[in-house]
C-alpha positions in Angstrom: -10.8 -4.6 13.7 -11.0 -7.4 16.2 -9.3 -10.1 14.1 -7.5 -8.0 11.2 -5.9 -5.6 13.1 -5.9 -6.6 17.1 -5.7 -10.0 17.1 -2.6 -10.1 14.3 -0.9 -7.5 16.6 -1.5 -9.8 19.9 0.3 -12.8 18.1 3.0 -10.4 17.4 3.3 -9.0 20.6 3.6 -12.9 22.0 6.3 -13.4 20.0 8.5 -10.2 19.0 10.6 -10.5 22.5 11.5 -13.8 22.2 12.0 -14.0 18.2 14.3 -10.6 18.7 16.0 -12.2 21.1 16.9 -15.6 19.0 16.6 -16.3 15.9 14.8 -13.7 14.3 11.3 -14.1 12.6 9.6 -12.9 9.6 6.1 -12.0 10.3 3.7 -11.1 7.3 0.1 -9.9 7.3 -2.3 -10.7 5.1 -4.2 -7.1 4.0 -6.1 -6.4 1.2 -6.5 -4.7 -2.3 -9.3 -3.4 -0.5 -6.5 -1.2 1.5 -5.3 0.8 -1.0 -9.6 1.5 -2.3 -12.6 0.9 0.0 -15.6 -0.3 -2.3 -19.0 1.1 -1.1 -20.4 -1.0 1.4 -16.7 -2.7 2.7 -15.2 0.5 4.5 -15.2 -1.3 7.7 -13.1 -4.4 6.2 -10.8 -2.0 4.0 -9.9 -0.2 7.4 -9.1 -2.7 9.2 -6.6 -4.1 6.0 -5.2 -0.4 5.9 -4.8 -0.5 9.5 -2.0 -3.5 9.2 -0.4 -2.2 6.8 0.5 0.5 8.0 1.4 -1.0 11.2 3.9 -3.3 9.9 5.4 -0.5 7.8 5.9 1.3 11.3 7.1 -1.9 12.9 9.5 -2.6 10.1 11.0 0.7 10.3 11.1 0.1 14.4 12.7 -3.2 13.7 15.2 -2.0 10.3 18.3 -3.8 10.7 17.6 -6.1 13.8 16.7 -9.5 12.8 12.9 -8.9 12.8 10.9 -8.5 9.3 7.5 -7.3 8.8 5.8 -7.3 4.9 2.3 -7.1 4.2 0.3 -9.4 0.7 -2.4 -7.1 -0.8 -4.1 -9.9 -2.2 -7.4 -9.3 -4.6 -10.0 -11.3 -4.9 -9.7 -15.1 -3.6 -11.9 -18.2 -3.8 -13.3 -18.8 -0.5 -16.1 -19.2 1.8 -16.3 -15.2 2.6 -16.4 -14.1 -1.2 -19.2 -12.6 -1.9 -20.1 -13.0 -5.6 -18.4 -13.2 -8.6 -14.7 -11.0 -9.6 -12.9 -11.3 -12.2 -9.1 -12.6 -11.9 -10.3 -14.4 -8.9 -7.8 -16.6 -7.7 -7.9 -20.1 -5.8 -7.1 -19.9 -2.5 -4.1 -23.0 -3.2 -2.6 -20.1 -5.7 -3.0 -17.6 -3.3 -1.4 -20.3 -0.7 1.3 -20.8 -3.0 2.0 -17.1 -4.0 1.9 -16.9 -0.2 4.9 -19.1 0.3 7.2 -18.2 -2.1 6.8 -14.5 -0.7 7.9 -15.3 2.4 11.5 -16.9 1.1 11.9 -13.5 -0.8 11.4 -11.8 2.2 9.8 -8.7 0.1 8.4 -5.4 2.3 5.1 -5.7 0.1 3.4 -8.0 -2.2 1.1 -7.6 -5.0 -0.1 -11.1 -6.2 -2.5 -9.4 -8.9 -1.2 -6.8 -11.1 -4.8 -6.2 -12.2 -6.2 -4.9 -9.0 -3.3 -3.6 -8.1 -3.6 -0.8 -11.0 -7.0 -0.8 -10.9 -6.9 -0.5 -6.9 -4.5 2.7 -7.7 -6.6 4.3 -10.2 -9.9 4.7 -8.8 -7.9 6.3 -5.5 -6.9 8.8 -8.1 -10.0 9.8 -10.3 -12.9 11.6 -8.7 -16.1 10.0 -6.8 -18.6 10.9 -9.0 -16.6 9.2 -12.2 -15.4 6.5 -9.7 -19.2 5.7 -9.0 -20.1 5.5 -12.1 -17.3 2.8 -13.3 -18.7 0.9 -10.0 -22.5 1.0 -11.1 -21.4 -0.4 -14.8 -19.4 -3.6 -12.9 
């Protein structure tokens, strides 16, 4: 909660004033498929990545129509040092970096760089734990 949630809403808080008062700024935080489903074991993590979101959606609806934007990437799985094992559609952190730029000149309210766990992300929130745990235990 420390760094995904508190410390992206301290850089904010530096800069909001003085980006409100100029130019404008477009501010986007890097969450989590892991926002819209917890896995066992990450609930901690997935929090924290749920936590953002939702307080850029409620910034971005304090901010509609002044010159400040606030989107949020639900990325899935991506190459780096903090991966823990193996997922499939993983992606390299220069696509990720990549995907990541090209968001920000759309200027989007949300992005979904893998359709994959994106659906797959939507449908274990809907089935029920017992089936859900199951489908984890064959993975």
């Amino acid at each position: 909660m420390v760094v995904n949630y508190f410390g992206v809403l301290t850089f904010v808080e530096c800069f909001e004033k003085q980006y409100l008062q100029n130019c404008g700024a477009h501010f986007i935080a890097t969450s989590s498929v892991n926002a819209i489903f917890a896995p066992p074991a990450g609930s901690a993590y997935a929090a924290s990545k749920a936590a953002i979101s939702k307080a850029f959606e409620g910034l971005s609806l304090t901010y509609f129509g002044r010159n400040l934007l606030f989107s949020s990437i639900y990325p899935g799985p991506v190459a780096t040092a903090g991966l823990k094992g193996h997922a499939p559609f993983t992606w390299s952190a220069a696509k990720m970096a990549k995907y990541m730029c090209k968001f920000s000149e759309a200027k989007k309210k949300r992005g979904h760089p893998s359709l994959f766990y994106y659906i797959i992300c939507h449908l274990l929130r809907v089935l029920p734990d017992r089936l859900v745990r199951h489908i984890l235990k064959k993975i």
